[in-house]
C-alpha positions in Angstrom: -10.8 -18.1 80.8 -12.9 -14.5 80.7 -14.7 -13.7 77.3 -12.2 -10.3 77.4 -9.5 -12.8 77.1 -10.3 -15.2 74.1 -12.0 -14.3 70.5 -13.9 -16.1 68.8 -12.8 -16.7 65.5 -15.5 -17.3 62.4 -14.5 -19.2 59.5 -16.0 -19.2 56.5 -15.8 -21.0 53.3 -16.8 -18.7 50.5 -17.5 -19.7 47.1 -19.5 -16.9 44.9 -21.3 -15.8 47.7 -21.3 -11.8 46.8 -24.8 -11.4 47.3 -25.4 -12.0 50.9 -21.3 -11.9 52.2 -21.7 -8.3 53.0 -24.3 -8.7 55.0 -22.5 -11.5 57.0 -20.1 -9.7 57.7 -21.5 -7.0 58.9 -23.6 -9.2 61.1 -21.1 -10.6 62.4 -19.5 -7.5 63.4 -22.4 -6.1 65.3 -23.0 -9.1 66.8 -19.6 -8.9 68.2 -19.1 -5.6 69.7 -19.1 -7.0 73.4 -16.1 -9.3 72.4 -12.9 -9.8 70.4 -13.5 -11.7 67.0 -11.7 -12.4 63.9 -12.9 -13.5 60.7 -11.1 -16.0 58.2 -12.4 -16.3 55.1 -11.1 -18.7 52.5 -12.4 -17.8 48.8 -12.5 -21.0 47.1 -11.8 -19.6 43.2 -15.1 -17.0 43.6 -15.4 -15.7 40.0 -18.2 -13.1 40.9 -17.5 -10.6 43.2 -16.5 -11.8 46.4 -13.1 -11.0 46.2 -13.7 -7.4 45.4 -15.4 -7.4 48.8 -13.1 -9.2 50.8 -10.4 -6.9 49.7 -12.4 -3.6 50.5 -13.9 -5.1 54.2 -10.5 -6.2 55.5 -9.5 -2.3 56.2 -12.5 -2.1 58.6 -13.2 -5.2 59.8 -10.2 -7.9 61.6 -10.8 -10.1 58.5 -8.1 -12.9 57.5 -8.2 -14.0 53.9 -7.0 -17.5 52.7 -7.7 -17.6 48.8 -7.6 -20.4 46.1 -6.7 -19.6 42.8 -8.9 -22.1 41.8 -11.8 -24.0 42.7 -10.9 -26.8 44.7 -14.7 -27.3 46.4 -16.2 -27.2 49.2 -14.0 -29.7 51.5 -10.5 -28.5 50.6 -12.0 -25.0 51.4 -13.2 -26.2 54.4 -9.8 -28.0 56.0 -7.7 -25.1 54.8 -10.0 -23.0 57.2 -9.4 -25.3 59.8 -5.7 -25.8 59.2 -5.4 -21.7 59.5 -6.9 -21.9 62.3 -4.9 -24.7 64.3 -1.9 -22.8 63.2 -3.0 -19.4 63.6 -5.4 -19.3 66.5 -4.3 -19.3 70.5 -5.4 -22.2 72.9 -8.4 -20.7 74.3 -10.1 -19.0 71.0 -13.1 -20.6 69.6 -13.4 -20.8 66.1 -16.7 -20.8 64.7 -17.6 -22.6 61.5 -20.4 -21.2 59.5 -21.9 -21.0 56.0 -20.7 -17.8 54.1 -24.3 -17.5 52.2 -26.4 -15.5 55.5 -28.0 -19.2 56.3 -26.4 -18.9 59.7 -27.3 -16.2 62.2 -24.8 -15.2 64.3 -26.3 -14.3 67.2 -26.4 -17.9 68.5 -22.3 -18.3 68.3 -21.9 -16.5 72.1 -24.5 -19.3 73.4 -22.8 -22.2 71.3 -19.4 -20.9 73.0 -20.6 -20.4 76.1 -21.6 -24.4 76.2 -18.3 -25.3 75.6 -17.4 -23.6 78.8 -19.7 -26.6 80.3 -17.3 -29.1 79.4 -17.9 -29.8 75.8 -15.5 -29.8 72.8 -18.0 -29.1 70.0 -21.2 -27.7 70.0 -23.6 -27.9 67.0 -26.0 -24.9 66.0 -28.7 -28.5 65.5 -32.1 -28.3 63.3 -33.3 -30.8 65.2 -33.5 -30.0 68.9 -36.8 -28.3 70.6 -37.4 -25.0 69.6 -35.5 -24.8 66.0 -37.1 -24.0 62.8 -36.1 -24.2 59.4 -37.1 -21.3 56.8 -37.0 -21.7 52.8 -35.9 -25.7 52.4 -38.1 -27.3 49.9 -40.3 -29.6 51.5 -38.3 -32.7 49.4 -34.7 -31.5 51.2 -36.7 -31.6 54.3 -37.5 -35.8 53.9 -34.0 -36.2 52.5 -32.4 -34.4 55.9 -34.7 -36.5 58.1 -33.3 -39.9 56.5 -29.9 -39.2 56.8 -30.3 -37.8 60.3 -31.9 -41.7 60.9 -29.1 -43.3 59.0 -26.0 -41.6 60.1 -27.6 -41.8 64.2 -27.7 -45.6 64.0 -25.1 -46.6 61.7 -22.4 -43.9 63.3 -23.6 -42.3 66.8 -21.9 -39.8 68.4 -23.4 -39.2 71.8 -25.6 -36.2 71.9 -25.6 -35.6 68.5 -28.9 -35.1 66.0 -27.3 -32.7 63.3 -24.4 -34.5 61.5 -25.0 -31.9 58.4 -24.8 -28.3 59.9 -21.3 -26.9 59.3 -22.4 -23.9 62.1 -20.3 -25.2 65.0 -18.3 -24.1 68.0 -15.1 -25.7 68.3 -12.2 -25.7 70.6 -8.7 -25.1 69.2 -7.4 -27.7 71.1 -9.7 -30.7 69.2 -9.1 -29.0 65.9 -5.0 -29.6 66.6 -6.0 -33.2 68.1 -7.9 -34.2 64.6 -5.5 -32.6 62.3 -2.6 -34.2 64.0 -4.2 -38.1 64.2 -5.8 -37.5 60.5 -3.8 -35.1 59.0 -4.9 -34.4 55.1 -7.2 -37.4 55.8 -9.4 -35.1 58.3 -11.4 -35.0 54.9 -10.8 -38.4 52.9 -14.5 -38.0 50.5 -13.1 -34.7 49.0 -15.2 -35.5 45.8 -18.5 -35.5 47.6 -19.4 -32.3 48.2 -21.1 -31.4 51.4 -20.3 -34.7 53.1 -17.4 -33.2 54.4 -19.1 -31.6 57.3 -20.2 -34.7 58.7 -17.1 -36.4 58.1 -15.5 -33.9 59.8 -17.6 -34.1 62.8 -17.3 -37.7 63.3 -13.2 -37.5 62.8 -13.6 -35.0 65.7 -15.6 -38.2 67.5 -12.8 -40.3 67.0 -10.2 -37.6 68.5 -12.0 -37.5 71.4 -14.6 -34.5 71.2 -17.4 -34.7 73.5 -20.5 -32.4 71.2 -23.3 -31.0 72.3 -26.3 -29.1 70.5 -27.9 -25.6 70.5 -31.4 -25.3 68.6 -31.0 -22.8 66.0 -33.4 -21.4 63.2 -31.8 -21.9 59.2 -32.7 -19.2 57.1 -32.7 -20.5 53.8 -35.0 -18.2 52.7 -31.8 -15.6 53.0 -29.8 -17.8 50.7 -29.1 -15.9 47.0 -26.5 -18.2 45.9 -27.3 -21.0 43.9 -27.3 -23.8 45.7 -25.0 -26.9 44.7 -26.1 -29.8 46.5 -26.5 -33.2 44.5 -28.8 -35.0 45.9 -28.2 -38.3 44.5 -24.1 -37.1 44.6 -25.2 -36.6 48.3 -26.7 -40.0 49.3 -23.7 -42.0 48.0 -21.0 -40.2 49.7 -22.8 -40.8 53.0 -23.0 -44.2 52.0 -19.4 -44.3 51.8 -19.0 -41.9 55.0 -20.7 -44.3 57.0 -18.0 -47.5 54.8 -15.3 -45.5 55.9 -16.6 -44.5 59.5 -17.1 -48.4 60.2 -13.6 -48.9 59.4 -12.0 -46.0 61.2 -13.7 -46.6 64.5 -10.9 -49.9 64.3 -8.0 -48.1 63.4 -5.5 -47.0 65.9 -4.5 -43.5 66.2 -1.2 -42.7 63.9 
């Protein structure tokens, strides 16, 4: 199908992120102007001022707003985004997951949706392929990234996969409705665990049949305001239960 005929649609868990959103946004929109887009928020709870701004940018901008009254973290956020858009979203649109904090550029989401155009179901904005860069990580997030890269590529590979962590993806509608239907709620089972979510995401798309692909990217960390609210040692045992719980799913049947 022609780029005229199918947005791309940008979802974006936000929690607190007033101090770089606006700029998002608006990056977003002038990255788009060749092509129809939509934006879908979901404000997890923000108690600074991200609502204010959300509420003033959706008279100038095609912005969608899913809001919690409370915080309910990082992975409810994120599978309400996704559920809006299987329900929401035509066939051929392309949603686009991305961080809400400016981390994510995006100027690379035409060439991650173009790639799906190649055949592929998912493509990954990766850290890890020739010619990325990372900008701003802390030298000690940089070692910790590395070994779970290792881990998760031995103990749960997904063919051409590096970068089980970045939530900046390309995803077809169509494997978004094929997950959410075989897993249901259960797209997301480690709920408690923070940012493990995007990988366990990634590999339920694996077991629905997603065939991924990777784009190098450059993280800009050094953009990010909001306090960050990554656990490290939180971190390291939920992907030790992500990879308990990805052993065991590889053997279940589809529902």
């Amino acid at each position: 199908m022609s780029e005229a005929g199918r947005s791309l649609i940008f979802v974006l868990p936000a929690y607190n992120e007033g101090a770089r959103l606006e700029q998002l946004l608006d990056r977003i929109r002038d990255t788009m102007q060749a092509r129809p887009y939509r934006i879908v928020v979901v404000d997890d709870g923000s108690k600074d001022n991200t609502p204010e701004i959300l509420r003033r940018r959706s008279a100038d901008l095609p912005l969608e707003v899913v809001t919690h009254a409370v915080n309910k973290g990082l992975a409810q956020t994120l599978y309400d985004g996704l559920a809006w858009v299987a329900a929401n979203a035509t066939r051929d649109d392309i949603a686009i997951t991305m961080d809400a904090d400016d981390t994510h550029d995006p100027v690379y989401a035409d060439a991650m949706a173009r790639r799906l155009d190649e055949g592929f179901d998912v493509v990954i904005a990766s850290r890890f392929q020739p010619g990325s860069a990372v900008k701003g990580v802390p030298a000690h997030r940089l070692v910790y990234s590395a070994g779970v890269r290792a881990l998760l590529r031995v103990l749960l590979p997904i063919p051409n996969v590096t970068d089980y962590a970045c939530g900046y993806r390309a995803v077809r509608i169509e494997i978004i409705r094929s997950a959410i239907a075989r897993f249901g709620e259960n797209l997301i089972q480690l709920r408690e665990w923070g940012f493990i979510c995007t990988a366990e995401v990634l590999w339920k798309f694996h077991l629905a049949g997603a065939r991924c692909s990777e784009v190098p990217f450059v993280l800009r960390y050094d953009m990010k305001e909001s306090v960050s609210r990554m656990r490290t040692m939180r971190t390291v045992t939920g992907y030790g239960l992500l990879v308990w719980s990805g052993w065991r799913s590889r053997f279940q049947a589809p529902s």
